[in-house]
FIFI-528231 format. One line per field, with one value per atom (N, C-alpha, C): residue number from 1; residue in three letters; atom name; x, y, z. Coordinates in steps of 0.2 Angstrom, whole numbers, m for minus. Example, Ala and Ser with C-alpha at 12.3 -4.5 7.8 and 13.67 -1.06 7.14 Angstrom:
FIFI-528231
marmi <- (1,1,1,2,2,2)
marvo <- (ALA,ALA,ALA,SER,SER,SER)
baba <- (N,CA,C,N,CA,C)
x <- (66,62,66,64,68,64)
y <- (m28,m22,m16,m11,m5,0)
z <- (39,39,39,35,36,39)
This chain:
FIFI-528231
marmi <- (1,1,1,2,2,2,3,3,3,4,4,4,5,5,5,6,6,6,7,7,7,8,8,8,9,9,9,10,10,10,11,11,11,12,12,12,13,13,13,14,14,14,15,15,15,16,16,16,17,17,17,18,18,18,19,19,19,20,20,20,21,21,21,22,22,22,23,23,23,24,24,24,25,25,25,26,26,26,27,27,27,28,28,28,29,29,29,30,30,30,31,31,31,32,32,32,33,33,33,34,34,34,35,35,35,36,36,36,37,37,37,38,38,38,39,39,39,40,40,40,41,41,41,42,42,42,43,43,43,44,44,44,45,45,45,46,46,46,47,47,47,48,48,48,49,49,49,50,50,50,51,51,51,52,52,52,53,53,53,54,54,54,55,55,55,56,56,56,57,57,57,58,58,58,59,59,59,60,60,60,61,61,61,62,62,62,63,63,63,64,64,64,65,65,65,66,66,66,67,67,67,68,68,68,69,69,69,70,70,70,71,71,71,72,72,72,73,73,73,74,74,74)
marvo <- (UNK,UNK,UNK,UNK,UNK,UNK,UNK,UNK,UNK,UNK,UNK,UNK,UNK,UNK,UNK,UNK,UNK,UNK,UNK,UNK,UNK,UNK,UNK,UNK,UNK,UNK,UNK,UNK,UNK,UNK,UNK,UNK,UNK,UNK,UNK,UNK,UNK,UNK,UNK,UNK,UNK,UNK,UNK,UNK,UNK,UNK,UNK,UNK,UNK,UNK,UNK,UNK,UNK,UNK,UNK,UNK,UNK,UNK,UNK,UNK,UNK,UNK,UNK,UNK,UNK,UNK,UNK,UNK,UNK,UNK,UNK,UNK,UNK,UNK,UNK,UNK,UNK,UNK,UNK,UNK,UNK,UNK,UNK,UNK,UNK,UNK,UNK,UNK,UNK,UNK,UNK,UNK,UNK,UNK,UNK,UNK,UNK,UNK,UNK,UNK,UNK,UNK,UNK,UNK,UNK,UNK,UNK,UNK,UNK,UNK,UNK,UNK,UNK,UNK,UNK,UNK,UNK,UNK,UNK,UNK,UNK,UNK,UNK,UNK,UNK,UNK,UNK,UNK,UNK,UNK,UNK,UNK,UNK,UNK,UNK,UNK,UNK,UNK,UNK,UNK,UNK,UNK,UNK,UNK,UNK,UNK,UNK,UNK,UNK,UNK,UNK,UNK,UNK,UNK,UNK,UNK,UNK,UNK,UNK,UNK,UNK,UNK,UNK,UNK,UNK,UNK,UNK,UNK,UNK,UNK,UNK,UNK,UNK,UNK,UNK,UNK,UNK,UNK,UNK,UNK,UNK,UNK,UNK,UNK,UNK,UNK,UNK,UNK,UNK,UNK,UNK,UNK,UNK,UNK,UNK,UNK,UNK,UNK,UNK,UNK,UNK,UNK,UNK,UNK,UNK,UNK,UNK,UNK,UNK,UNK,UNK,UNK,UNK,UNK,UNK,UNK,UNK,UNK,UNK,UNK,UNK,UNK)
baba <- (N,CA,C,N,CA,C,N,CA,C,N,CA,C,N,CA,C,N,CA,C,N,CA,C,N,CA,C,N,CA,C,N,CA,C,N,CA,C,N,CA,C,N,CA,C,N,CA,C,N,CA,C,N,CA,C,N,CA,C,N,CA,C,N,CA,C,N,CA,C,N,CA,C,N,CA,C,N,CA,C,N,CA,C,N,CA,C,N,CA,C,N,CA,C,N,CA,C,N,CA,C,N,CA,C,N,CA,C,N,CA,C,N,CA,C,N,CA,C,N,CA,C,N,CA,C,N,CA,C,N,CA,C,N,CA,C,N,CA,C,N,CA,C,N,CA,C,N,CA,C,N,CA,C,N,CA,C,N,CA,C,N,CA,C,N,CA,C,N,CA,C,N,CA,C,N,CA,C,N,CA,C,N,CA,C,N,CA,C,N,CA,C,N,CA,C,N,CA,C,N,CA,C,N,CA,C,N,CA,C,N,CA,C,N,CA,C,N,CA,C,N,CA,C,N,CA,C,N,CA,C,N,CA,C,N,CA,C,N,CA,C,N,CA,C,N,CA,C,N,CA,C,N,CA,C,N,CA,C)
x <- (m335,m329,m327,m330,m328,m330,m337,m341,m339,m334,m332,m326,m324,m314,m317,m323,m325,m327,m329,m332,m324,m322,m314,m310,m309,m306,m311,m317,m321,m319,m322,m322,m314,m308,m303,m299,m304,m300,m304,m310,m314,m311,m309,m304,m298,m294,m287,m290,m293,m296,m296,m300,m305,m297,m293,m289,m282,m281,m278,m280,m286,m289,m289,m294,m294,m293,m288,m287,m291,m294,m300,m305,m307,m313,m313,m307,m305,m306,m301,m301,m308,m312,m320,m321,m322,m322,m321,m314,m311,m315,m316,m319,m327,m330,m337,m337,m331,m333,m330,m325,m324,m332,m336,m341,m347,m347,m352,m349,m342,m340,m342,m340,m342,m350,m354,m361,m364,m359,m359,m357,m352,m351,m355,m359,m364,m369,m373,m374,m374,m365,m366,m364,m363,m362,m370,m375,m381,m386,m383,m386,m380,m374,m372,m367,m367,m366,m360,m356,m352,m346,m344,m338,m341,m334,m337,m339,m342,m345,m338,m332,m326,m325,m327,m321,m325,m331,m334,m335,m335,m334,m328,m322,m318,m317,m319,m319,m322,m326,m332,m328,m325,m321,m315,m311,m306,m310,m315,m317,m319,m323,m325,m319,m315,m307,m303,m304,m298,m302,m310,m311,m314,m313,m316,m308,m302,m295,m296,m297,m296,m302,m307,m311,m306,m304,m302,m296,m292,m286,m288,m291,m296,m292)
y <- (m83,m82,m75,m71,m62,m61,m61,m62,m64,m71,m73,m69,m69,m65,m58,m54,m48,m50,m56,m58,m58,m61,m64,m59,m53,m47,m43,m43,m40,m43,m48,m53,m52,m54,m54,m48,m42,m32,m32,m35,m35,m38,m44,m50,m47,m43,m39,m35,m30,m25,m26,m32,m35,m36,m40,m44,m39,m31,m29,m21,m21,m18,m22,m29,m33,m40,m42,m50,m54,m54,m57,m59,m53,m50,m53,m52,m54,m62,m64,m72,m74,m75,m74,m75,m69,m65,m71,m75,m77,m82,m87,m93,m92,m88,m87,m85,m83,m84,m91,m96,m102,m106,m106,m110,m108,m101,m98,m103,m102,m107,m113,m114,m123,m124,m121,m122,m121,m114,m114,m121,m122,m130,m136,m135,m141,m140,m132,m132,m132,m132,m135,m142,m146,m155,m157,m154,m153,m153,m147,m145,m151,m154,m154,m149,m143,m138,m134,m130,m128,m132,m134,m140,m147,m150,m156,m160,m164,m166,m167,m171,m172,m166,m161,m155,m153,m152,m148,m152,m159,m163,m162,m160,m160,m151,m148,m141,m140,m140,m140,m144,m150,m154,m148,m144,m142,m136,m132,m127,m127,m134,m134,m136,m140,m142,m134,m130,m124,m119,m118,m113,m117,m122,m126,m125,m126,m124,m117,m114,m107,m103,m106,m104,m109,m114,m116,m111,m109,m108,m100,m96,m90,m90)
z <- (m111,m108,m106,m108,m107,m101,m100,m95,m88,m88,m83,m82,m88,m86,m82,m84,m81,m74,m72,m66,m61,m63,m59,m59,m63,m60,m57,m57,m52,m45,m45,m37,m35,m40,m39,m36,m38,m35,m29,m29,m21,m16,m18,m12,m10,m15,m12,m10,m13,m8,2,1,7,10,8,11,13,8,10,17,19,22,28,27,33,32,32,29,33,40,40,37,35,31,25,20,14,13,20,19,20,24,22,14,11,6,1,0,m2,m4,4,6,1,3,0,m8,m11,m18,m20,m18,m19,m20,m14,m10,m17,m19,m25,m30,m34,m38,m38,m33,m32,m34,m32,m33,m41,m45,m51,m55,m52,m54,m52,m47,m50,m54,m55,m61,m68,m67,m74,m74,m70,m68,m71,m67,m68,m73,m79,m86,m89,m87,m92,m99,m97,m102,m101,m104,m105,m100,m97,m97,m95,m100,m98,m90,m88,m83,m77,m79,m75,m74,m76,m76,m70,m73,m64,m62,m60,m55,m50,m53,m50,m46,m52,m50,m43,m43,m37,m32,m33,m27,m23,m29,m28,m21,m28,m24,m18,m14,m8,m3,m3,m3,0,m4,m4,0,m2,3,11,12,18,22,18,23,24,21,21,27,27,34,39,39,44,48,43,44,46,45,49,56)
């Protein structure tokens, strides 16, 4: 869990950054670490390991879902 909290304030100061400079860019930004998540979640659908299998089922669903509006809406 540390690991990830230190991920999601990193990505998280680079997305305001991004979005506060060029909301363009940032919205991109956004989209592309959703699609990264998504894929970390079939990895772990895949291993089976650390969440259970619904969960990244679902995560993955949300994540491709929020950043597929979000390129659209670009």
């Amino acid at each position: 869990f540390p690991l990830q909290a230190v991920a999601m304030v990193v990505f998280g100061a680079a997305a305001l950054v991004a979005l506060i400079i060029d909301p363009i860019v940032g919205s991109y930004l956004v989209a592309l670490g959703l699609f990264a998540h998504a894929a970390w979640d079939v990895y772990h659908h895949w291993t089976d390991r650390v969440v259970s299998r619904s969960a990244a089922e679902f995560c993955f669903a949300l994540d491709v879902a929020l950043g597929a509006i979000i390129l659209i809406s670009v």
